[in-house]
N, CA, C and O of each residue as an XYZ file, in Angstrom:
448
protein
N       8.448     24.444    -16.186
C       7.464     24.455    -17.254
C       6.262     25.288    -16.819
O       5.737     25.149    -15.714
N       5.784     26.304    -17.893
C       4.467     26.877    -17.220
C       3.372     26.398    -17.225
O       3.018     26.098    -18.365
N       2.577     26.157    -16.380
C       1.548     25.568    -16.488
C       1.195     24.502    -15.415
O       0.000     24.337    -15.169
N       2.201     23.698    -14.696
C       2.767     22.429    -14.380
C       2.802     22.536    -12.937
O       3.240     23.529    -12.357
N       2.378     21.596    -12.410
C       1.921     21.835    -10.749
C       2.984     21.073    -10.094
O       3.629     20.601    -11.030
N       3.740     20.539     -8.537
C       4.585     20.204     -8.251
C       3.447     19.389     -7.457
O       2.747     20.200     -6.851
N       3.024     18.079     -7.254
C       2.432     17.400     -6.203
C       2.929     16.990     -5.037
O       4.039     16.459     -5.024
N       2.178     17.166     -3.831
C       2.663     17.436     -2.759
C       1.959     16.028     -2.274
O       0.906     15.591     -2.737
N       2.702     15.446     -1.314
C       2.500     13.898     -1.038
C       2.421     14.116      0.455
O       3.315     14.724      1.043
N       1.226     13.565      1.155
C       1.175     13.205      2.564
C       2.479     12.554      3.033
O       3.191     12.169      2.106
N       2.938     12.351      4.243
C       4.003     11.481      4.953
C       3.239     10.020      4.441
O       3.690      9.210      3.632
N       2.180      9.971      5.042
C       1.319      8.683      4.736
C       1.499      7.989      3.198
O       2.081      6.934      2.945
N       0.816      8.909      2.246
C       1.450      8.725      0.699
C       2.754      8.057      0.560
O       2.751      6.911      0.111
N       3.655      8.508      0.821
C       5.556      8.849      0.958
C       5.950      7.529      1.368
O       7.043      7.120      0.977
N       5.049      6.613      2.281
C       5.372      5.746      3.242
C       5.071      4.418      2.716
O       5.696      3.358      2.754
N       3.470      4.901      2.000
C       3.160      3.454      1.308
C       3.832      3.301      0.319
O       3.973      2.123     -0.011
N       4.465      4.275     -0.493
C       5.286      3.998     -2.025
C       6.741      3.263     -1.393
O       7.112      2.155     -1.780
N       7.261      3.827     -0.674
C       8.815      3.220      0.078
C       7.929      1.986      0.455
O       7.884      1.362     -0.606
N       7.268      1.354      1.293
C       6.783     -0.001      1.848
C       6.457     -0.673     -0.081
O       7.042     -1.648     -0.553
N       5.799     -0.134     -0.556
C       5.491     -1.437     -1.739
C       6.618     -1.381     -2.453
O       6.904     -2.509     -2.854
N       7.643     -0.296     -2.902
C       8.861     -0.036     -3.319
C       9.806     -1.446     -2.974
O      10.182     -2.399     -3.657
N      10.006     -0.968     -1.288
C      10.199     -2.392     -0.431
C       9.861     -3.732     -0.886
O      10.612     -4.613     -1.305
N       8.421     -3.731     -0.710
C       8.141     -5.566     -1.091
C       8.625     -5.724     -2.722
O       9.020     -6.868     -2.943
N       8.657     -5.196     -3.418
C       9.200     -5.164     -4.979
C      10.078     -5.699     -5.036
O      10.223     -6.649     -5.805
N      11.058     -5.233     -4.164
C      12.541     -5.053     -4.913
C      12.632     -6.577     -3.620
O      13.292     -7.453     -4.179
N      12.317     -6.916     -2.616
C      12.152     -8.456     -1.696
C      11.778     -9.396     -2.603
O      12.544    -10.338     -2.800
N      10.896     -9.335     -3.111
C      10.056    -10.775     -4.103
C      10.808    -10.832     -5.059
O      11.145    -11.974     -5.371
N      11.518     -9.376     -6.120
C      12.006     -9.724     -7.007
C      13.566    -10.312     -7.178
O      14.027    -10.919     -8.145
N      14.368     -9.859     -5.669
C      15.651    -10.655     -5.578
C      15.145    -12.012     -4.957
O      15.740    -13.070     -5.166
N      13.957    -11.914     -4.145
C      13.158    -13.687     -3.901
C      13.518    -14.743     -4.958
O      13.945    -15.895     -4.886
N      13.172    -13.884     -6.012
C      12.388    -14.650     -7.102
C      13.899    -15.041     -8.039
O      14.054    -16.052     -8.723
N      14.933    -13.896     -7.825
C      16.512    -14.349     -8.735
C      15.962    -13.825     -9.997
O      15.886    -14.489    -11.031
N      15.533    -12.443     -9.846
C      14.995    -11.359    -11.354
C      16.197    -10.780    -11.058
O      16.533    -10.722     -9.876
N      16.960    -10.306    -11.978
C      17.448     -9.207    -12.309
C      16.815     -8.016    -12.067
O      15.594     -8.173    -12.081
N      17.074     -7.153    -11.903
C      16.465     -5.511    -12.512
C      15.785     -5.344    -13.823
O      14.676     -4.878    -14.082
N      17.040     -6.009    -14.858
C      16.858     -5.849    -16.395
C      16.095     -6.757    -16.785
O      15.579     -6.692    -17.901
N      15.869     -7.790    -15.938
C      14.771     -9.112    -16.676
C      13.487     -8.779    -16.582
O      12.628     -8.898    -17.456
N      13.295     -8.072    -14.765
C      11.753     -7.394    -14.445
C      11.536     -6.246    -15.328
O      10.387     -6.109    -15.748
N      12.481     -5.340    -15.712
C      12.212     -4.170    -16.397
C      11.866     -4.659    -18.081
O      11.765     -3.696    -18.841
N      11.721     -5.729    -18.579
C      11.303     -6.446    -20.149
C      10.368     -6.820    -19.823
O       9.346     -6.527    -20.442
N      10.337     -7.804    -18.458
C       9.114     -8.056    -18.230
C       7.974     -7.371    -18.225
O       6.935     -7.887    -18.636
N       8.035     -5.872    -17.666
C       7.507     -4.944    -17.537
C       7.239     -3.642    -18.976
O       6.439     -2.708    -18.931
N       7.960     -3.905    -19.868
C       8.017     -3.196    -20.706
C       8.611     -1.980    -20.211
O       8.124     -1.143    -20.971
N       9.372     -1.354    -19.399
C       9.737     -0.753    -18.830
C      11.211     -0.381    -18.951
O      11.801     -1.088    -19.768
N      11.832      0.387    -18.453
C      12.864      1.015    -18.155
C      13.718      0.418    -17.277
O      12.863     -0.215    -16.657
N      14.886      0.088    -16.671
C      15.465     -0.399    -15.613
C      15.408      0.826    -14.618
O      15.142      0.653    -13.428
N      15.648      1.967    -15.109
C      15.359      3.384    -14.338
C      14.373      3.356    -13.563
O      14.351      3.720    -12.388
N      13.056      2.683    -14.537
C      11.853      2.933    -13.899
C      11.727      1.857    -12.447
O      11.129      2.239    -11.441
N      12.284      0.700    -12.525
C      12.288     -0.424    -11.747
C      12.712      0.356    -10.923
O      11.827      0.455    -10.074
N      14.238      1.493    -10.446
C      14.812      1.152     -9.705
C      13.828      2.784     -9.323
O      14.095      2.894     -8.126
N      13.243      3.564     -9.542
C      12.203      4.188     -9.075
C      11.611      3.050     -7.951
O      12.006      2.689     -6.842
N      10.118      2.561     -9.073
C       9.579      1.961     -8.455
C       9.951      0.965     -6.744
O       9.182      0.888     -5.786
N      11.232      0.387     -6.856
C      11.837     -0.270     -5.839
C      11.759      1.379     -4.552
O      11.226      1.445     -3.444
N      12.401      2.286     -5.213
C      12.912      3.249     -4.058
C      11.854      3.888     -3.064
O      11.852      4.350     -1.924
N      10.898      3.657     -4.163
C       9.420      4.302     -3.489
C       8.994      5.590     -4.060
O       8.349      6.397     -3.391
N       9.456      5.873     -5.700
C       9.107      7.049     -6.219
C       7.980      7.430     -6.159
O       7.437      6.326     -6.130
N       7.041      8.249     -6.110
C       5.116      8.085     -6.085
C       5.266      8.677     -7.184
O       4.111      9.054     -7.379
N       5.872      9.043     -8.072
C       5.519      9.146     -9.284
C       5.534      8.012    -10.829
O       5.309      8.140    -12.033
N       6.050      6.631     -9.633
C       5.756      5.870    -10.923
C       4.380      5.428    -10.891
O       3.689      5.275     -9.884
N       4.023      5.219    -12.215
C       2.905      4.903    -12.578
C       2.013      4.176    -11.789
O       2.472      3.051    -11.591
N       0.914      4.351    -11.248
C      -0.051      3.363    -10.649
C      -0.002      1.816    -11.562
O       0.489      0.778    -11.119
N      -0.465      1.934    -12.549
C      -0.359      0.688    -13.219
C       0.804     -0.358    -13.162
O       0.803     -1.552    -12.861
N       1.872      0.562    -13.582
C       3.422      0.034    -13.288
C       3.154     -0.962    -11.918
O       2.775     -2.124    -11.773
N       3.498     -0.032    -11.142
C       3.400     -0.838     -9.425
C       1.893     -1.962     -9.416
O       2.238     -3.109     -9.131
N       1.351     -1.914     -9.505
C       0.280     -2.855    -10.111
C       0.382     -3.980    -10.491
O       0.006     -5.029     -9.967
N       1.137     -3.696    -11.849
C       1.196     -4.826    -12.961
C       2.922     -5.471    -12.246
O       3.033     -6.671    -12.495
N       3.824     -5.051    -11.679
C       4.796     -5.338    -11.170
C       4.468     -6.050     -9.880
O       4.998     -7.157     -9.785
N       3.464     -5.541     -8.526
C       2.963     -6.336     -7.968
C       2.357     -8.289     -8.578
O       2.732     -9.389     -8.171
N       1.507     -7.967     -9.474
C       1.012     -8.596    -10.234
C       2.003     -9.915    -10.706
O       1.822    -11.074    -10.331
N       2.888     -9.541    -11.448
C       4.068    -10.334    -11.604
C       4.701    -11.187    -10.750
O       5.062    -12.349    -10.940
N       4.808    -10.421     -9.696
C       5.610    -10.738     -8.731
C       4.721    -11.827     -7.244
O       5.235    -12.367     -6.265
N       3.232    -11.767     -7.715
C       2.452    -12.356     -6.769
C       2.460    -11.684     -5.252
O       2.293    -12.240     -4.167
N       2.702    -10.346     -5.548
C       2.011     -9.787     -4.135
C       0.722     -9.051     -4.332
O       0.391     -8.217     -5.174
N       0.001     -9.664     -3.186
C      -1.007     -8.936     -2.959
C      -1.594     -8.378     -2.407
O      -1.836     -8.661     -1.234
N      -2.253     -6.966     -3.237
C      -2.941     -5.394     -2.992
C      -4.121     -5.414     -2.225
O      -4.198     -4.746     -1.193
N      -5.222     -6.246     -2.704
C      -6.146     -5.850     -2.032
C      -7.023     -7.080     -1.705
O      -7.750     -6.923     -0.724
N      -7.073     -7.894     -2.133
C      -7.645     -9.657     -2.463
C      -6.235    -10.321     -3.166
O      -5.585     -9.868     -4.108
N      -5.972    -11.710     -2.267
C      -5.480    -12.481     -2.646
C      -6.232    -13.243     -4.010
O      -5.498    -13.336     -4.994
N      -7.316    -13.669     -4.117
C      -8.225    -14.524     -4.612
C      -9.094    -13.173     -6.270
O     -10.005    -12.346     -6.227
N      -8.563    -13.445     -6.937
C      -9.832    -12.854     -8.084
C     -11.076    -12.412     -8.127
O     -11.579    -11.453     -8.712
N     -11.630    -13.453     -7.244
C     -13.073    -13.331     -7.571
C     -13.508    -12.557     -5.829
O     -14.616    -12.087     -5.570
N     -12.360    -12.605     -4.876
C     -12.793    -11.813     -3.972
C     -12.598    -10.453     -4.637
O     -13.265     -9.592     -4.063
N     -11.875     -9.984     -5.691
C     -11.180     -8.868     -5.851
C     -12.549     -8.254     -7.140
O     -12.855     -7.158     -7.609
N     -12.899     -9.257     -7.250
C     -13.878     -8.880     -8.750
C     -14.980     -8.633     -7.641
O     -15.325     -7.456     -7.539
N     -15.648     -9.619     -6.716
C     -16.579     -8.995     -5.737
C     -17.213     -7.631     -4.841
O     -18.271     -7.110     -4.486
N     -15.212     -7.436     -4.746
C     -15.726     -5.985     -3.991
C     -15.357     -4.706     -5.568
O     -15.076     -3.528     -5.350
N     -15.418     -5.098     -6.540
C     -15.299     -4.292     -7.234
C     -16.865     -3.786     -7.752
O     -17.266     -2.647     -7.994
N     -17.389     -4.757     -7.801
C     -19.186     -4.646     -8.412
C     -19.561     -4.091     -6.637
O     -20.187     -3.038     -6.757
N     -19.462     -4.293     -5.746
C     -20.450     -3.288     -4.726
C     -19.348     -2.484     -4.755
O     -19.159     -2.698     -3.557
N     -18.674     -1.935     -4.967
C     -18.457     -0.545     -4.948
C     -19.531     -0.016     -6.234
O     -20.440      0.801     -6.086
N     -19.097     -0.829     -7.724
C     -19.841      0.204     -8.742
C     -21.654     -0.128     -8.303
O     -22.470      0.356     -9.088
N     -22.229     -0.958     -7.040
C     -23.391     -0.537     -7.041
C     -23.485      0.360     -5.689
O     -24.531      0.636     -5.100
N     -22.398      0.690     -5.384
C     -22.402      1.623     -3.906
C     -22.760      2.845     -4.822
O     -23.905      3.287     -4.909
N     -21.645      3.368     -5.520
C     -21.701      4.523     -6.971
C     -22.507      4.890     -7.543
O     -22.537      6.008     -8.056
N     -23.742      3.697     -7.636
C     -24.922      3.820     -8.458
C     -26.061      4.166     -7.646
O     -27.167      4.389     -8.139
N     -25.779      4.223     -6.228
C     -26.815      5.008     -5.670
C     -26.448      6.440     -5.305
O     -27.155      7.440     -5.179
N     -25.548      6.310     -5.214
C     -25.335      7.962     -4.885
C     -26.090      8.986     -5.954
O     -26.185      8.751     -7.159
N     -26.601     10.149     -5.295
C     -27.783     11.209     -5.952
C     -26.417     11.833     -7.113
O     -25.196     11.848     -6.958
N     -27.199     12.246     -8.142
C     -26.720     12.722     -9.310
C     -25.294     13.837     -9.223
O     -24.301     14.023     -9.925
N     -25.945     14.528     -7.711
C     -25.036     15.986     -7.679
C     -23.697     15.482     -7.244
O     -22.691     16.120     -7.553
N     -23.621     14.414     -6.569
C     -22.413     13.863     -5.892
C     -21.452     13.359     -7.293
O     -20.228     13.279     -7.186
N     -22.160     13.038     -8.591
C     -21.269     12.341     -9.433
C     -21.053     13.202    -10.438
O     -22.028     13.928    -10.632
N     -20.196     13.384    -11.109
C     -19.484     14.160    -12.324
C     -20.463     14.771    -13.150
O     -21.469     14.191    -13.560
N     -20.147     15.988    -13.395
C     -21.229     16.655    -14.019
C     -20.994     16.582    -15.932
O     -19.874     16.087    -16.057
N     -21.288     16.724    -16.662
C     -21.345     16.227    -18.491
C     -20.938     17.855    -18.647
O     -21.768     18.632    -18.174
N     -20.022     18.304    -19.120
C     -19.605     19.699    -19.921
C     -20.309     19.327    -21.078
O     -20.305     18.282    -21.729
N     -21.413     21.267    -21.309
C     -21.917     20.981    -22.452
C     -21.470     22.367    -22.795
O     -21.487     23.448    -22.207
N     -21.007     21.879    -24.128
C     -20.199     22.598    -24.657
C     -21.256     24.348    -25.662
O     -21.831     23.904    -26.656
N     -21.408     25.361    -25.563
C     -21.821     26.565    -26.041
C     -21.071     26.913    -27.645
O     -20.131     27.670    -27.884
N     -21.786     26.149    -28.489
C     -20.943     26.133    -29.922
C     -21.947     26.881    -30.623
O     -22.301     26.518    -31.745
N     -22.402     27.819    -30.108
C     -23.389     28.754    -30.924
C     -22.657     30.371    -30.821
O     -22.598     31.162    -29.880
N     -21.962     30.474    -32.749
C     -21.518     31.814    -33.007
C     -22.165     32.932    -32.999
O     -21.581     33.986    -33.253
């Protein structure tokens, strides 16, 4: 396709998708899911499951997420409100940083 970039994945990248791929497809024969039961569950594809299990990095962030999620493994905080905690000091870490460091507003030149 023209236009269309090929993303190139660290070893590191490559490693964490196969490891959570891994715990996926552990919890979900844990758990006595099917493929096809997690993939409804998921709104998803069975294709996409068996991605996700293999360690594709192109399935969806959310996917692996919300499939973690399901499945009760956890990303970054066991606990909610540890997970809601470090989410507000990051957005007040964000809020100090000087203007030039954060996204600049495109203003658009609509004068013919």
């Amino acid at each position: 396709m023209p236009g269309t970039t090929k993303a190139a994945y660290t070893r590191y990248a490559l490693a964490a998708a196969l490891h959570l791929g891994q715990l996926v497809r552990l919890k979900r024969i844990e758990h006595r899911i099917t493929s096809e039961e997690f993939a409804d569950r998921l709104g998803i594809s069975r294709g996409t499951v068996q991605r996700l299990e293999r360690g594709d990095p192109k399935v969806a962030l959310g996917i692996a997420f919300e499939a973690c999620a399901l499945l009760g493994i956890p990303l970054f905080e066991e606990e909610r409100a540890r997970l809601t905690a470090r989410i507000e000091d990051a957005d007040q870490r964000l809020a100090l940083l000087p203007k030039a460091a954060r996204a600049r507003a495109v203003v658009l030149d609509d004068d013919f």
